[in-house]
C-alpha positions as a Python dict, from the first residue, in 0.01 Angstrom:
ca = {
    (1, 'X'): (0, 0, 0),
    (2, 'X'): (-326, -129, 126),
    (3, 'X'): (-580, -120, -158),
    (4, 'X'): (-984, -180, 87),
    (5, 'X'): (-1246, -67, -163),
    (6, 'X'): (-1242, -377, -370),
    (7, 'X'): (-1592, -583, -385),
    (8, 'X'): (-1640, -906, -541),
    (9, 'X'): (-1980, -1052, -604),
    (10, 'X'): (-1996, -1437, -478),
    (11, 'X'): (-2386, -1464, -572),
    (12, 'X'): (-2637, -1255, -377),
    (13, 'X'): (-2415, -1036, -205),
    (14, 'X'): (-2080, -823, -224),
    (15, 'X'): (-1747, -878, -35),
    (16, 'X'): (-1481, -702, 85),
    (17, 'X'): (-1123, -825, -31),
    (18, 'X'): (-825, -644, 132),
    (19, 'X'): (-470, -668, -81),
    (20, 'X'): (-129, -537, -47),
    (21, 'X'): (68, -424, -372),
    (22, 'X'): (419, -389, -350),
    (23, 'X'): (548, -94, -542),
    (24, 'X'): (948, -175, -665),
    (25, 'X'): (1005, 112, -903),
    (26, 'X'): (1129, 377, -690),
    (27, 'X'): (1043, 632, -922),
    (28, 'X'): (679, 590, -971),
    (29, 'X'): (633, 557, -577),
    (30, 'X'): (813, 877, -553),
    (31, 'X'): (587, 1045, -798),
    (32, 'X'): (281, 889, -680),
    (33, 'X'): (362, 1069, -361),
    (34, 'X'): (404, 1339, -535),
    (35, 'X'): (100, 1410, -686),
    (36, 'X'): (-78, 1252, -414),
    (37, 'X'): (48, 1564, -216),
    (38, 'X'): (0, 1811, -509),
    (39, 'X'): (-331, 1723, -542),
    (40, 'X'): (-407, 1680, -159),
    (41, 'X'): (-563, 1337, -298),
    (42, 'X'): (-474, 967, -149),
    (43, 'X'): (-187, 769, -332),
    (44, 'X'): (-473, 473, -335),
    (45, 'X'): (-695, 674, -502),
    (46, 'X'): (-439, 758, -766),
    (47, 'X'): (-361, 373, -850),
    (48, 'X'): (-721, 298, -872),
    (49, 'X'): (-759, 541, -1095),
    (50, 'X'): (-441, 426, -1297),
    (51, 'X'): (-527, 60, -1253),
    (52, 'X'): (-927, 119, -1365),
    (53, 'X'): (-749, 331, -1662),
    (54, 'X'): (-463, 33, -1769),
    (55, 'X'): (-814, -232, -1767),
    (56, 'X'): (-998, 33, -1955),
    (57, 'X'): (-732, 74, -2214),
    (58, 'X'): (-648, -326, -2248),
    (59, 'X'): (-1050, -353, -2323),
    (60, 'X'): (-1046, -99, -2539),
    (61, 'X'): (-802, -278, -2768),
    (62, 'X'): (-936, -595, -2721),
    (63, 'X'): (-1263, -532, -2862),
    (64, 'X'): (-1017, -327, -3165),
    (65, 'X'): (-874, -676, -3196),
    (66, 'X'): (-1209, -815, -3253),
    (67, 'X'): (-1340, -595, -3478),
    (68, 'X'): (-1575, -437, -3228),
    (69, 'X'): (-1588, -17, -3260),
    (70, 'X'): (-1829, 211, -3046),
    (71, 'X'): (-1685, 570, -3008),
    (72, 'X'): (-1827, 775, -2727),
}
């Protein structure tokens, strides 16, 4: 799987990075194309949406860790 929208800021301007990530457990790649054609959405756009949701969560409990609270 081919993941192209990611854009890195080296200063003054943004940057394409292309990256390939190997998925081993048969099970989720099987569901991912799953509800990739349930949906009629791309399976990249369903990991970037799990992978922006796994940073999310790992921040969120970070900042618990620290002490730091601000509901939504």
């Amino acid at each position: 799987m081919n993941i192209e929208n990611k854009y890195t800021n080296d200063g003054s301007t943004y940057s394409r990075e292309n990256f390939k990530v190997e998925i081993t457990d048969l099970m989720l790649y099987d569901r991912l194309h799953t509800l990739s054609a349930e949906y009629s959405v791309s399976v990249e756009l369903l990991v970037n949406a799990a992978v922006k949701r796994l940073i999310e969560d790992i921040d969120f409990v970070r900042n618990l860790r620290g002490g730091k609270v601000n509901p939504k």
